[in-house]
N, C-alpha and C positions, 0 to 999 in steps of 0.2 A: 571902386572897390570890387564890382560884381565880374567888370573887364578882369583888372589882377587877376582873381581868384580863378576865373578860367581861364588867363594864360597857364597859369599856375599848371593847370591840373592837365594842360595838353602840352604841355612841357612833360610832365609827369607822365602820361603815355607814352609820349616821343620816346623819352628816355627807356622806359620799360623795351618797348617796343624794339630797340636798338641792341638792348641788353640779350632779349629772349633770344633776335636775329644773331650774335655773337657767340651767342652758349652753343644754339646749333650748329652754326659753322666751325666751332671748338669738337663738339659732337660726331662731327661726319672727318674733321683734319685727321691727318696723318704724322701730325704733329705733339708725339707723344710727352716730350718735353714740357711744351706748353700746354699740355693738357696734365700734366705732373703736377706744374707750376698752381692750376687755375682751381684744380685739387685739391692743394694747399691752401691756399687764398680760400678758398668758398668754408671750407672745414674751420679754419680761423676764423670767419666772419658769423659763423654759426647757420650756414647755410648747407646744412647737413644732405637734403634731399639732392642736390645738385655736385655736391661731394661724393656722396654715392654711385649717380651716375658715373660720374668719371673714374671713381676710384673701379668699379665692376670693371669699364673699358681696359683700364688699365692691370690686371690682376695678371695675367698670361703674358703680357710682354716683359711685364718685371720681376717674375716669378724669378728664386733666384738669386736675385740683386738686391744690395741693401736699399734701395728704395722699395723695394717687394715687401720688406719687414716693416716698413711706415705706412703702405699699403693698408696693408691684412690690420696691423694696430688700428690702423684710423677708422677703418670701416667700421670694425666694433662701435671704437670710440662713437661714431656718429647714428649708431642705432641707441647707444648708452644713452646718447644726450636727446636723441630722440623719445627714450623714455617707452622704447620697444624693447625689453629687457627679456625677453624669450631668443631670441634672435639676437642681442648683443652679446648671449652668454654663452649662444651655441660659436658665434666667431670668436670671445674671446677664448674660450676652450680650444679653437680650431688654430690660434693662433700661439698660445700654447705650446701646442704640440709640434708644429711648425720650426715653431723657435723657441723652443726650449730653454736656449743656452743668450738669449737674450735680454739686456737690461729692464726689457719692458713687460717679460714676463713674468715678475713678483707680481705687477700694477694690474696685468690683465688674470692671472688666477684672481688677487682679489675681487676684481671687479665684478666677477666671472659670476662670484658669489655673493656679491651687494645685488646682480639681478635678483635674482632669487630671493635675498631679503626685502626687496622690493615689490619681488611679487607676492610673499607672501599673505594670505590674506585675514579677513577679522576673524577672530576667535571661532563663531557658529560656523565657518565654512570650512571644508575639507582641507589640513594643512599638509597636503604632501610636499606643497611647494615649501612649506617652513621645514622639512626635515630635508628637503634638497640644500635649500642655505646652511644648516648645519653642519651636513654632508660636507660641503665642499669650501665651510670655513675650516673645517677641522684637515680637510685637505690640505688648504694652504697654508696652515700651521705647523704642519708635521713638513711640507715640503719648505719654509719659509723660517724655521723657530726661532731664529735672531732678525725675523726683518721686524723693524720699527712698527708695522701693523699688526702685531701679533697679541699685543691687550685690545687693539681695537675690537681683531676679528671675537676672541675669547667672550669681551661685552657682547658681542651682538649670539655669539653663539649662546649665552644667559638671557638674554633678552627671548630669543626663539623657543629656547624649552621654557621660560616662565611661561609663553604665550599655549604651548604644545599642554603644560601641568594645569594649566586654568581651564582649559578648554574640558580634559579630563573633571574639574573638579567640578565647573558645570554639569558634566553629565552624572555624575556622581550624585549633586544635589535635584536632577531632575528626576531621577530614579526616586528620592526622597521624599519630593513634593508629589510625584502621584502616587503614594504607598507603595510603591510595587518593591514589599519588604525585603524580598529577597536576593533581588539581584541590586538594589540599595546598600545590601548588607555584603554581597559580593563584590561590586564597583569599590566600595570605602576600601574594603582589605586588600584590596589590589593595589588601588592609588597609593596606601600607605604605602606596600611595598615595592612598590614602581619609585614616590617618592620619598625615602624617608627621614630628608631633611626640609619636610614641606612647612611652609609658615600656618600650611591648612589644618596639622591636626590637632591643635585644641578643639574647633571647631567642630572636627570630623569627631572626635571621641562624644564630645556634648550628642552631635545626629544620632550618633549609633546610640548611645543610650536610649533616645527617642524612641527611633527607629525598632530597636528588639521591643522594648517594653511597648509598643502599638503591634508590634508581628506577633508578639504571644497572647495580647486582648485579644488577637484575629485568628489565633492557633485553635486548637482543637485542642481539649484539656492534660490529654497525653504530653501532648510538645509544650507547653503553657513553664512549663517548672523549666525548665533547659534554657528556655530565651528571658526569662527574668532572671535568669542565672548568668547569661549572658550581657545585659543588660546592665545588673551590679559591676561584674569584671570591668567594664568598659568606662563605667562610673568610678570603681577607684582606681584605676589608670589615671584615669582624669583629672581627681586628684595627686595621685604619686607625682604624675609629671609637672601639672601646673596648680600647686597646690596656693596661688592665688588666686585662679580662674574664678569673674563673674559667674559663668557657666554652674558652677559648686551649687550654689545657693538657690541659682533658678531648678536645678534639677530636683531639689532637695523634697517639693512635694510627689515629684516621681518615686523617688527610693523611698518615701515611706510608703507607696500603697503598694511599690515591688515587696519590700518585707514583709507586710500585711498578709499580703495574697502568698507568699510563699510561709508564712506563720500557719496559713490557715490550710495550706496543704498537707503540712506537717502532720498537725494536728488531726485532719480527716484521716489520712495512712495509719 
């Protein structure tokens, strides 16, 4: 068994060995056919890095020529499958342009813009890469609006701003959770109006009630009447819109010591 298993494995070298010695004698040929060919083959076998190679050698000679167009496609293709998608998006875009008027350019815009949804990253990190994917799904929507991938792109363009508005509404609630009243109260009225078909503002109307009726505990007696006055507003919104909300009930010992305290202002004036 021990014999086998090391014929086995210098058979396995042999071979390797044979293979490397062929690639580079394909490497230095002047045999661009066969080097066309072996292109092909490698890129099929999902042997991308070696695909690469040749395809680069090949780039200027077939510039040009309808194999020139399978060229430029594949090379993307093979940074795609590679799963280097910064680099797959700048050739598919380069190919694109290229050839425009080609079959393969619906495939490579989308793709262009799956990098980029790819790269996109989790929520806490900078999403510029997620408004690039929207950028240039909505690209190839406007240039493609009857190709068959056009609910796809559309999902994934939902999908990117759900991720872009949550990101937001985290910072929104982090402004809340350290009191920092005011720009709490700033971030909510924005996001509303940034989003105002958000599944967030029950939720956001319930904070801001919180949120003023704590900013006017922490106000100076002057500003005190204004933000519990605000504080109401925000409270019957809350109920106008969702006049089933949980929300209602848990506030309900807030709005009465907001009445209270503004009974008692009343009164003092």
């Amino acid at each position: 068994m021990l014999k086998n298993g090391l014929l086995i494995s210098a058979l396995i070298i042999v071979m390797c060995c044979f293979s490397c010695s062929s690639y580079n004698k394909l490497l230095k040929s002047s045999d661009y056919v066969a080097k066309y060919n072996a292109a092909i083959s490698y890129y099929e076998k999902g042997n991308y890095d070696r695909a690469l190679q040749l395809f680069d050698l090949l780039q200027v000679q077939y510039r040009g020529k309808p194999e020139g167009d399978t060229i430029s496609f594949l090379t993307a293709e093979c940074y795609y499958y590679k799963e280097d998608f910064l680099i797959a998006s700048h050739y598919y875009k380069r190919y694109v342009s290229n050839y425009a008027f080609s079959d393969r350019a619906e495939d490579a815009l989308y793709k262009s813009a799956m990098c980029y949804y790819y790269l996109s990253p989790k929520i806490s990190l900078d999403q510029s890469d997620t408004y690039t994917a929207i950028s240039e799904f909505q690209t190839f929507t406007d240039m493609y609006p009857k190709s068959l991938k056009v609910p796809e792109a559309n999902a994934k363009i939902d999908t990117l701003r759900m991720k872009i508005e949550n990101k937001d509404y985290n910072t929104c609630l982090l402004y809340f959770k350290m009191e920092e009243f005011q720009a709490a109260i700033t971030t909510f009225e924005s996001f509303l109006k940034e989003y105002p078909s958000t599944s967030h503002r029950e939720e956001i109307l319930y904070f801001m009630v919180i949120n003023y009726y704590n900013y006017a505990e922490n106000s100076v007696t002057s500003k005190q009447r204004e933000r519990y006055e605000l504080a109401l507003e925000k409270y019957n919104t809350l109920c106008y819109v969702f006049p089933e909300s949980p929300y209602i009930k848990e506030l309900t010992s807030i709005v009465d010591k907001i009445n209270l305290k503004l009974n008692k202002q009343k009164q003092i004036n």
